[in-house]
Phi, psi and omega in degrees: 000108148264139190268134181255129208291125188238158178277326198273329183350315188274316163316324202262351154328296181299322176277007176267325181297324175298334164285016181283329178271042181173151194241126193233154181211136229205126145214144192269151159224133171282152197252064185274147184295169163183152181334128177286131129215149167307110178302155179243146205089330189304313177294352163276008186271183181261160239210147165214161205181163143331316221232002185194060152349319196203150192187136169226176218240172159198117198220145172316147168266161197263152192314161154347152143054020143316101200305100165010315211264336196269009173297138204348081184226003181277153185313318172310288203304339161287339161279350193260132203301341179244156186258146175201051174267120137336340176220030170234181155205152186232117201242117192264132195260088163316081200243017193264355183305144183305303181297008177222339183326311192295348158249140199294324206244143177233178152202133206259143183230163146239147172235166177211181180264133187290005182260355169253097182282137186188157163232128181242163184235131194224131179224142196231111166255153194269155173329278191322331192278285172343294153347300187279001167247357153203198215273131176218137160233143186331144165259134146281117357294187180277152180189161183284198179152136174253025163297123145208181191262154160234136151281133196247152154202180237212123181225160196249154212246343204275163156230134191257126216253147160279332185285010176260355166104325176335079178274321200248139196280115208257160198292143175263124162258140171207163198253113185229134195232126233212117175202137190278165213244095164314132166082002205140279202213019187236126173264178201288332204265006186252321222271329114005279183320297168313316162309330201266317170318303184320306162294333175276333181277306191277036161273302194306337195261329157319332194252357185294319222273330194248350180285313184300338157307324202263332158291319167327290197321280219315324185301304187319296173330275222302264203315008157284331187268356171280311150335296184306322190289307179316328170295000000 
């Protein structure tokens, strides 16, 4: 069997290994306008922006085998005018900066270390939806906004040994990063990465044509001398 030298391989080898150490969890969103209201409270949340992107946390995971949907999902907590669950964060998404108006598409990402098991749930809402899980009132006059929340939450994924000395379930840190997506679907932090990759894949696709020659040959040899032995 011979194998043929492909351009992209190598490349795309290289972007699963920097995620080998680490666990990610990722959703696009579109940044469509919708009807403005004051979250009461909000401006006292942590903030993602242009100009401030990226920012980490570190929050208690809610126990073992805990169903998703029932994380600070209890009647206090739905009642309560501030989020004060232990095992969310509520992140306010600054999308009207000048530096963003032209794109449409986001992607909110998280990383955490793979040495930490947890499952998170990332869910992304509009003013009015937020409001309607705590105290919110109409903006006067009325107005638009591409703001939008994101919720985060957090179930712990692990087991806990009594011979490992462990008793207690430990806080997870993790990274949360907000960012638009070119074209779509290309985030900002890849496009870098892409300028550099690009001249080396149009080389590489240049030299694929004489490397898959020189391998035939080679291949080609070998069972003429194989052959020959065989004789």
């Amino acid at each position: 069997m011979v194998f043929l030298f492909h351009p992209l391989r190598l490349s795309i080898a290289l972007s699963f290994a920097s995620i080998a150490l680490a666990n990610t969890e990722i959703i696009n969103f579109e940044a469509s306008g919708q009807i403005d209201v004051h979250v009461s409270g909000a401006d006292k949340w942590h903030v993602l922006s242009s100009g401030a992107n990226e920012k980490p946390f570190n929050i208690l995971p809610a126990p073992l085998e805990t169903h998703m949907n029932s994380v600070c999902s209890s009647p206090q907590d739905l009642l309560s005018e501030v989020p004060n669950c232990p095992h969310e964060i509520w992140i306010k998404l600054d999308l009207n900066h000048e530096d963003w108006k032209s794109y449409k598409k986001f992607t909110l990402r998280i990383s955490w270390p793979g040495s930490s098991p947890a499952d998170f749930s990332i869910s992304i809402l509009n003013p009015q939806a937020t409001a309607s899980r705590f105290a919110g009132t109409p903006i006067t006059p009325p107005a638009h906004t591409r703001v939008k929340f994101a919720r985060i939450r957090i179930v712990d994924t692990g087991v806990i040994s009594p011979l490992s000395g462990i008793t207690k379930v430990s806080s997870i840190p993790f990274v949360v990063t907000l960012e638009p997506l070119y074209f779509g679907v290309i985030p900002a932090s890849v496009v870098p990465l892409l300028w550099v990759l690009l001249p080396i894949l149009s080389v590489s696709a240049l030299l694929v044509p004489y490397a898959n020659v020189f391998l035939q040959d080679v291949a080609a040899a070998a069972r003429r001398e194989m052959n020959k032995k065989k004789e």
